[in-house]
C-alpha positions as CSV (number, residue, x, y, z in Angstrom):
1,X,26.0,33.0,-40.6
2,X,28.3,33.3,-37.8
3,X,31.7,33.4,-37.4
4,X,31.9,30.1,-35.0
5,X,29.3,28.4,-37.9
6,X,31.5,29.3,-40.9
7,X,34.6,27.3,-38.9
8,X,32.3,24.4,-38.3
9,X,30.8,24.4,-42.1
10,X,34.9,24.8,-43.3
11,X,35.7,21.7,-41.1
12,X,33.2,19.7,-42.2
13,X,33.7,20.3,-45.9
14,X,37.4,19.4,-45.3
15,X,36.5,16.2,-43.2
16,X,34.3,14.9,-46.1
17,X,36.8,15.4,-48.9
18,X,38.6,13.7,-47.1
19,X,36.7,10.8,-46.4
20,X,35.9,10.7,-50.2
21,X,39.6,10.3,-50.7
22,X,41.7,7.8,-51.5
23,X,45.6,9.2,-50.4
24,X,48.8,8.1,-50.3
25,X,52.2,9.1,-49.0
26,X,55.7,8.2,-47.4
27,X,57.2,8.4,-44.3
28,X,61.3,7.7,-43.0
29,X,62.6,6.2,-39.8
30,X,65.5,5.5,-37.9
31,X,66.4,3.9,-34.8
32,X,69.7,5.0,-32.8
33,X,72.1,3.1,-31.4
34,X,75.1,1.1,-32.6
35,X,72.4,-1.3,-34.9
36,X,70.7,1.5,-36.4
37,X,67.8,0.7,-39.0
38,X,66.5,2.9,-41.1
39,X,62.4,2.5,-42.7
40,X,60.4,3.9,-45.1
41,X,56.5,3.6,-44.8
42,X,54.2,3.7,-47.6
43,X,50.8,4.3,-46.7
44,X,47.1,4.4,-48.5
45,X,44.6,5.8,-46.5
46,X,41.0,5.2,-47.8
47,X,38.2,6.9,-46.3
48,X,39.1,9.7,-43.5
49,X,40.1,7.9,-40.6
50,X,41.5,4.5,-41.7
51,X,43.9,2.5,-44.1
52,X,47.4,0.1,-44.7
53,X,50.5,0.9,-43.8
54,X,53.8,-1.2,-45.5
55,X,57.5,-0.9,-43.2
56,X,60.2,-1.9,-45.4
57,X,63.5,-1.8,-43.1
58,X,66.9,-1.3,-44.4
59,X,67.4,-4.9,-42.9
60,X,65.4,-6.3,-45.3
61,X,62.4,-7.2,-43.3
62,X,59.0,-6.3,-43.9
63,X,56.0,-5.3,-42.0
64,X,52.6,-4.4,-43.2
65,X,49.2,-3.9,-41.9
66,X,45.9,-1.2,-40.8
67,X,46.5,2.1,-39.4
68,X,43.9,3.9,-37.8
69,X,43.2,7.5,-36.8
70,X,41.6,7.9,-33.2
71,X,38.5,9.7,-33.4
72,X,35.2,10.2,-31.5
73,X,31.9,11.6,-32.7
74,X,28.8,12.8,-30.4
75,X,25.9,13.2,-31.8
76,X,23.7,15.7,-30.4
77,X,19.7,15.3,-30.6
78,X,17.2,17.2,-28.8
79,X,14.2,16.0,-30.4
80,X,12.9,14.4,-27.0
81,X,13.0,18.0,-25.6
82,X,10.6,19.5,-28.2
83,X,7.8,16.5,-27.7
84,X,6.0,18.6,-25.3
85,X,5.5,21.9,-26.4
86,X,2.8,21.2,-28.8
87,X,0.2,19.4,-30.6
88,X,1.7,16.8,-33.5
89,X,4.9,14.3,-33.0
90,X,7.6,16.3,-34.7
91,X,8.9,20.1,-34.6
92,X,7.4,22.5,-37.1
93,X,3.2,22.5,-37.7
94,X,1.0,20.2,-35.5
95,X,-2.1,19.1,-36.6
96,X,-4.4,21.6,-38.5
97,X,-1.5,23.8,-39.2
98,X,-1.1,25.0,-35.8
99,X,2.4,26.2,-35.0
100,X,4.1,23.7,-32.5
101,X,3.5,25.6,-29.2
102,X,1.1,27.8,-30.2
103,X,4.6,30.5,-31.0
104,X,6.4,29.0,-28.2
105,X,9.1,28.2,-30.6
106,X,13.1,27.4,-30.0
107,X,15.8,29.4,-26.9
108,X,17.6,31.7,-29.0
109,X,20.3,29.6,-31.5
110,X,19.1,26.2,-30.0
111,X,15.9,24.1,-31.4
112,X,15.5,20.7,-32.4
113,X,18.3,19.5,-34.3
114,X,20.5,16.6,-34.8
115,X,24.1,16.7,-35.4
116,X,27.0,14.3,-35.9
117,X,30.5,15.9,-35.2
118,X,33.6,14.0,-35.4
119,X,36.6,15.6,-33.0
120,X,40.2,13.9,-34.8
121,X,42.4,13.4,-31.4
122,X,45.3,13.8,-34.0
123,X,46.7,10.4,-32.6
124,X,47.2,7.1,-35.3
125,X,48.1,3.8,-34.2
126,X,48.9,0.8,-36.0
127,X,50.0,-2.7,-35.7
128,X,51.6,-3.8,-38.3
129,X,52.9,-7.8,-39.1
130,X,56.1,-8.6,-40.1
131,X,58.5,-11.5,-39.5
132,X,58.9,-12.6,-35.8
133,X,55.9,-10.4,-34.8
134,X,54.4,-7.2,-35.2
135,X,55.7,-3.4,-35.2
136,X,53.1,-1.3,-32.8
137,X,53.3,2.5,-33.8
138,X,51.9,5.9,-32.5
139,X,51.7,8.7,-34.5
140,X,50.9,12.5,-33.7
141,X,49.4,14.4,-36.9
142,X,50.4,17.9,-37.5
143,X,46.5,19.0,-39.6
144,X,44.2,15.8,-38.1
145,X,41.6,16.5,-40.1
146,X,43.5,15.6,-43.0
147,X,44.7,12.4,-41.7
148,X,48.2,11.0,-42.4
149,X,48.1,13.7,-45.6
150,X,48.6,16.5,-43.5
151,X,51.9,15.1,-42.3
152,X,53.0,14.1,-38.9
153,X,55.5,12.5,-36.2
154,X,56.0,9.4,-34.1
155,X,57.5,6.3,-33.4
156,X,57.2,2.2,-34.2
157,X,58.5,-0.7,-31.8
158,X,60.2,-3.8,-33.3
159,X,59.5,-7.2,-31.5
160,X,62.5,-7.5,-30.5
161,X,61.9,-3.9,-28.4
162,X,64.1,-1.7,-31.0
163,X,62.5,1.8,-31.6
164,X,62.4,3.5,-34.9
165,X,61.7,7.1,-34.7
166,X,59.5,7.9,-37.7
167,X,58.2,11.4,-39.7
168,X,56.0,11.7,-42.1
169,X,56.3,14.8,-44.7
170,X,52.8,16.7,-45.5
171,X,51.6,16.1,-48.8
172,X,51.8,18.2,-51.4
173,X,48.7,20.8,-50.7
174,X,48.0,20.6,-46.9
């Protein structure tokens, strides 16, 4: 197995434990300025990409609501390319046991696969309701495959324009 396929096989080990996962974890704020507010966020995360977030201010307010990790997958099938290259519908043996091309077979490390990756932008966003409105935050991970686990940085806006500047300590582990 190559180096580049062991990463890959690591990564995707780690994304589904993750997934399988329910986590949870805190994070402070504070806002600057003469009126400065302080927060602590408690958050679940349940499955690898999504979950709810609570903001309890030191004012007394509270906000609560769905985070959710940005990600994109791309899924990657060639099948369409292999259709030609011999007798049967799929890759492997045509009819009468015939090898699909008559030895044709695949370009080097490339055949007919499918694949499903998912690429974490490391970026989680929330809106989260509270009294008067809602709090919109943007968070920056520090591991993104391990979601809001694997600790991270950002900031929250209050309705009334106030920003908190929020941090959120890995958990124990990552």
């Amino acid at each position: 197995m190559t180096r580049v396929a062991k990463r890959l096989a690591a990564a995707s080990l780690i994304a589904l434990s993750a997934a399988a996962c329910t986590t949870t974890g805190i994070g402070t704020g504070q806002s600057s300025g003469p009126n400065s507010l302080g927060a602590t966020f408690n958050w679940t995360q349940t499955g690898g990409t999504r979950g709810q977030m609570v903001a309890q201010l030191s004012n007394g307010q509270v906000y609560q609501g769905q985070f959710f990790q940005i990600t994109s997958e791309r899924v990657t099938d060639y099948d369409p390319l292999w259709d030609g290259w011999g007798v049967g519908s799929r890759w492997g043996y045509g009819w009468g046991g015939r090898p699909w091309g008559w030895g044709w077979g695949g370009w080097g490390p490339w055949g007919p696969t499918m694949d499903t990756m998912t690429y974490y932008s490391g970026q989680v966003l929330a809106n989260l309701q509270g009294p008067g409105g809602f709090m919109r935050c943007d968070f920056r991970l520090m591991r993104p495959s391990y979601g809001m686990a694997g600790g991270g940085m950002g900031q929250c806006q209050l309705p009334t324009g106030t920003i908190i500047q929020a941090q959120f300590p890995p958990g124990r582990g990552y």
